[in-house]
Residue frames relative to the residue before (quaternion, step in Angstrom):
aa qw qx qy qz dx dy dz
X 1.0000 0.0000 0.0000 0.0000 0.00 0.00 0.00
X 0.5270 0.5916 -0.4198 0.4428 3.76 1.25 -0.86
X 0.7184 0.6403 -0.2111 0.1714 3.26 0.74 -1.25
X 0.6947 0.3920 -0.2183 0.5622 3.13 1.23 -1.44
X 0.4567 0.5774 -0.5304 0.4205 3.87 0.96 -0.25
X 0.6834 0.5168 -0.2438 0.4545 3.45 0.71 -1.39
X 0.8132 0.3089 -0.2815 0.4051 3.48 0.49 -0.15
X 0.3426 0.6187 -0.4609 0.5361 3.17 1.41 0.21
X 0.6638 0.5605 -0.3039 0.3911 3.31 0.10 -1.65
X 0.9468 0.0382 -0.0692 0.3119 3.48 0.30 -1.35
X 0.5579 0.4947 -0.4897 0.4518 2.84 0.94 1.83
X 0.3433 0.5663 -0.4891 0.5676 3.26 1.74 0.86
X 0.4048 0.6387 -0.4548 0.4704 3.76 1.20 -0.93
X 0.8915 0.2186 -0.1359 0.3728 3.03 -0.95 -1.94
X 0.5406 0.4979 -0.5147 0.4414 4.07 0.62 -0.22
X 0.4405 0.7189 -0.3799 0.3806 3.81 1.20 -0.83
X 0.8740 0.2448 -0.0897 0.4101 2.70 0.44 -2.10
X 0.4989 0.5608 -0.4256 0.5055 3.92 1.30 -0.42
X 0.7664 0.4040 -0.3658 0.3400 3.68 0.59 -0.18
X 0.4064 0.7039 -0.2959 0.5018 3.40 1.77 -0.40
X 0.8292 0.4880 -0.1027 0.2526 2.76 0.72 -1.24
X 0.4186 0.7264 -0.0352 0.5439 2.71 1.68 -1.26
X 0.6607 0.4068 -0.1544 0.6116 3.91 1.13 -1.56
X 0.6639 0.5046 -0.2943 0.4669 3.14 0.48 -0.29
X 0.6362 0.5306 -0.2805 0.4847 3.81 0.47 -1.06
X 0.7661 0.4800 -0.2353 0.3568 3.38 0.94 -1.49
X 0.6123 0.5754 -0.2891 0.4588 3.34 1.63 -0.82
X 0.5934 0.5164 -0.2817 0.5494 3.61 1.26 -0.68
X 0.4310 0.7291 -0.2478 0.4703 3.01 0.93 -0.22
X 0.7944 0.2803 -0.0124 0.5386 2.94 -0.32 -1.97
X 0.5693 0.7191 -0.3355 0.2150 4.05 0.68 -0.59
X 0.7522 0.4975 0.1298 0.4122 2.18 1.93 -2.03
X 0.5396 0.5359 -0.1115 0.6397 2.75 2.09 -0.30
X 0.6562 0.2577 -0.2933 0.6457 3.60 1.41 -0.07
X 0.4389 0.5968 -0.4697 0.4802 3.54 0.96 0.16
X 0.9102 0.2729 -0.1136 0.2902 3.40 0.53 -1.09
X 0.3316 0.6925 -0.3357 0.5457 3.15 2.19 -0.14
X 0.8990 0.2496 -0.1041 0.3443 3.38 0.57 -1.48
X 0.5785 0.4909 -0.3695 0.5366 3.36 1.46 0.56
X 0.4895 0.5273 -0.4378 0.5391 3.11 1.34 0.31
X 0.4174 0.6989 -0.3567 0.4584 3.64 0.95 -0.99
X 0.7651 0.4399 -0.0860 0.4623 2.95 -0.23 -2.20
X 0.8489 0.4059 -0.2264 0.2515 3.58 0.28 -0.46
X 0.4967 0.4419 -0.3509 0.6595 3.21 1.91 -0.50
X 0.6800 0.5717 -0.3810 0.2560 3.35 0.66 -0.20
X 0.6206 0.4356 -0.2362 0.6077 3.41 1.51 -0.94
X 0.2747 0.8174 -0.3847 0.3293 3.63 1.24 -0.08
X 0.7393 0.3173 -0.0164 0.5937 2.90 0.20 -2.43
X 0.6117 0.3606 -0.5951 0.3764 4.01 0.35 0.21
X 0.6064 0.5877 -0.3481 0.4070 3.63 0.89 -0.85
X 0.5878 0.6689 -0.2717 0.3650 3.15 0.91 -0.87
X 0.7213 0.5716 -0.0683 0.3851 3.64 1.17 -1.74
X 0.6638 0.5295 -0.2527 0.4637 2.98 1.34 -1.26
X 0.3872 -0.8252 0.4097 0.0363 4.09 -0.37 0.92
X 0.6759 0.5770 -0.1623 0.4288 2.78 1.29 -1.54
X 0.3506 0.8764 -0.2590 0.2046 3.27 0.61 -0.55
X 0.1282 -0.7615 0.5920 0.2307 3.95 -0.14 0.23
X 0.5948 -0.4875 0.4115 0.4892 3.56 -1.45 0.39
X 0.7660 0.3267 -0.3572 0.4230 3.57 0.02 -1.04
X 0.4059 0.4990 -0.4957 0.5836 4.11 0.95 0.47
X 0.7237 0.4736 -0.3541 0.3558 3.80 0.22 -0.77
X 0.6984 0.3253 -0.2144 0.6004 3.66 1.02 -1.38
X 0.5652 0.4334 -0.4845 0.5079 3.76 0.42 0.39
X 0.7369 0.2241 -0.3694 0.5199 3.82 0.31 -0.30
X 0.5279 0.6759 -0.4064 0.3152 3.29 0.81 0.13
X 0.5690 0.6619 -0.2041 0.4433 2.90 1.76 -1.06
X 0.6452 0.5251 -0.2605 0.4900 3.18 1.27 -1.79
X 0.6455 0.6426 -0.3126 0.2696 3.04 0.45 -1.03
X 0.6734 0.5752 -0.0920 0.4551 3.40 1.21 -1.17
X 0.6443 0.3412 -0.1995 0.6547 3.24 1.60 -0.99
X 0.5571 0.5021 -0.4929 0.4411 4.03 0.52 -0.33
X 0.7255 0.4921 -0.2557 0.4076 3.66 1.05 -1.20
X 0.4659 0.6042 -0.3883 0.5168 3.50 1.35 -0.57
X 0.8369 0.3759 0.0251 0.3970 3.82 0.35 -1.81
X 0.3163 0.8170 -0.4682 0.1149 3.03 1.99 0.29
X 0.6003 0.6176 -0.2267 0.4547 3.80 1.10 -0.41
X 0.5990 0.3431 -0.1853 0.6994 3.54 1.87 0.28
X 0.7371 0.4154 -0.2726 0.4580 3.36 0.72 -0.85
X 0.6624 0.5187 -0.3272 0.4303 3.64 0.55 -1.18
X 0.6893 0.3619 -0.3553 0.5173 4.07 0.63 -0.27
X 0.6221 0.6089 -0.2631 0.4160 2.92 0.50 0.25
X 0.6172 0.4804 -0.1427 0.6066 3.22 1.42 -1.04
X 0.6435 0.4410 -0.3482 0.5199 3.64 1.08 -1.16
X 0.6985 0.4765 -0.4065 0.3461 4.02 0.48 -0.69
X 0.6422 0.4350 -0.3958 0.4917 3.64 1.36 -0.71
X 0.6442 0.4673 -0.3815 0.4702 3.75 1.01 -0.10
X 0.5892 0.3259 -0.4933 0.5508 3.98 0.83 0.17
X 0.4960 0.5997 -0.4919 0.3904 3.85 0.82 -0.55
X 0.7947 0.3785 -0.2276 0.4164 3.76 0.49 -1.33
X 0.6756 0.4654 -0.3357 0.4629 3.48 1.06 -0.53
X 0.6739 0.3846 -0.4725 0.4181 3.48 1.00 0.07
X 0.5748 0.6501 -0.3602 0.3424 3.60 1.18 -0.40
X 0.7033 0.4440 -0.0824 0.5490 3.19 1.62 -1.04
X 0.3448 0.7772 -0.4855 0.2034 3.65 1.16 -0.42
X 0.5440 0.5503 -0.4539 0.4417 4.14 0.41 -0.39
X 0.7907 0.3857 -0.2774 0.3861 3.13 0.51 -2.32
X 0.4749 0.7413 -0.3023 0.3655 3.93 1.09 -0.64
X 0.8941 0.1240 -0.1435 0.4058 3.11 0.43 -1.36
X 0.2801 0.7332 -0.3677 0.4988 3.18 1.61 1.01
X 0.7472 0.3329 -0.1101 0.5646 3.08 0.44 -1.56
X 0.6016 0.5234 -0.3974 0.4540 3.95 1.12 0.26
X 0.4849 0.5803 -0.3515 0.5518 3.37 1.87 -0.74
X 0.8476 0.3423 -0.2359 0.3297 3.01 -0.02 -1.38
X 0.5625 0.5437 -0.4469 0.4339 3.61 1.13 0.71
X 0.5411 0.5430 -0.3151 0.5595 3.38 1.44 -0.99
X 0.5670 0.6430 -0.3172 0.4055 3.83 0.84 -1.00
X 0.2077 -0.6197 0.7173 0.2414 4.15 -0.45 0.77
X 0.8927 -0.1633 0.0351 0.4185 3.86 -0.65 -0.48
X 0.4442 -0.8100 0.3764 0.0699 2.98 -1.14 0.25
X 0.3006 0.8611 -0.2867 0.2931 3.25 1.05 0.97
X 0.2509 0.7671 -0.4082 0.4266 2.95 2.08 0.36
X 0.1137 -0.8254 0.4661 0.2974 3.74 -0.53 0.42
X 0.5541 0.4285 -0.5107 0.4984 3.58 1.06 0.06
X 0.5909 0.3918 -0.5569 0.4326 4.12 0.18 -0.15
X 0.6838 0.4652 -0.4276 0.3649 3.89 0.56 -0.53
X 0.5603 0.5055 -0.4777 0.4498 3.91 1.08 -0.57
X 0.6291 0.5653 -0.3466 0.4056 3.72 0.97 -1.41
X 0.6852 0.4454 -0.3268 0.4747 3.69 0.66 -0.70
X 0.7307 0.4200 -0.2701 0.4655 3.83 0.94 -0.44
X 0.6800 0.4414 -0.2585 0.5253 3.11 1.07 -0.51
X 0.6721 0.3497 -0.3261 0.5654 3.82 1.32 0.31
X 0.3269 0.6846 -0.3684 0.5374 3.60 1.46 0.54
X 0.7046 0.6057 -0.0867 0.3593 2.70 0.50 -1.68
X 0.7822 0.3784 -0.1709 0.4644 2.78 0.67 -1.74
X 0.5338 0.6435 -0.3679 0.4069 3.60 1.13 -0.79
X 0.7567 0.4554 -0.1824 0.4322 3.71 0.76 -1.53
X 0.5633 0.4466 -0.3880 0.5768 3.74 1.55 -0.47
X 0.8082 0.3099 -0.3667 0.3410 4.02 0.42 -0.38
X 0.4242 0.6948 -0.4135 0.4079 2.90 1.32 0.03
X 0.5085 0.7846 -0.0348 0.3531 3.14 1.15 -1.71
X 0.7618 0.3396 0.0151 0.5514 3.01 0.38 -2.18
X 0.6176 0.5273 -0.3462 0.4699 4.07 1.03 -0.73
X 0.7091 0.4556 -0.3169 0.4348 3.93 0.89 -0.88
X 0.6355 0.4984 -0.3206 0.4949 3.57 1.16 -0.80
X 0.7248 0.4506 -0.3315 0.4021 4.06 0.61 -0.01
X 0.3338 0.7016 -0.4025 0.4841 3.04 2.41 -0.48
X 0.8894 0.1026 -0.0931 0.4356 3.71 0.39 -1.60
């Protein structure tokens, strides 16, 4: 009678541990499998910007090529990053933005206070712009 208790006992153990385990594999698994789904994503995706840009010199091409390759590797370092420098600019820029969203929703423009508002946030864009390169040097 000791016996079969004992063996009960220690084959709930190992079914414990074969199922632990088992959870585990599948999650590594699945990690790796959204690891690569979505750096692929990310990469055909920065692709077709790389792709657009013409101007470019060859030795400009195999240098962003490079980056490219490592951004797509590190896409799990790189993407946050990319989203904070993109809430950074949209809050810096938030006027000229939701302007230039009016003035899409907008059929014509012949309003003369939306045209001062559109020059007079130009403006302001091309003076901070302006003012941001000259402290650069």
């Amino acid at each position: 009678m000791g016996f079969q208790v004992n063996v009960i006992i220690t084959t709930s153990v190992v079914s414990t541990a074969v199922d632990s385990s088992l959870f585990l594999e599948f999650m590594l698994n699945l990690i790796l499998v959204l690891y690569v789904l979505l750096g692929g994503l990310f990469f055909t995706r920065w692709l077709d910007f790389f792709l657009e840009d013409q101007e470019m010199s060859v030795q400009m091409r195999w240098l962003s090529m490079l980056i490219l390759l490592i951004a797509t590797i590190l896409w799990p370092i790189t993407v946050p990053f990319a989203y904070l420098e993109l809430l950074n600019f949209h809050k810096k820029n938030k006027q000229l933005i939701n302007l230039l969203i009016n003035l899409s929703n907008a059929k014509v423009i012949d309003d003369a206070c939306l045209k001062q508002k559109l020059n007079d946030s130009l403006s302001f864009s091309v003076s901070s712009s302006s003012n941001f390169h000259r402290e650069e040097h």
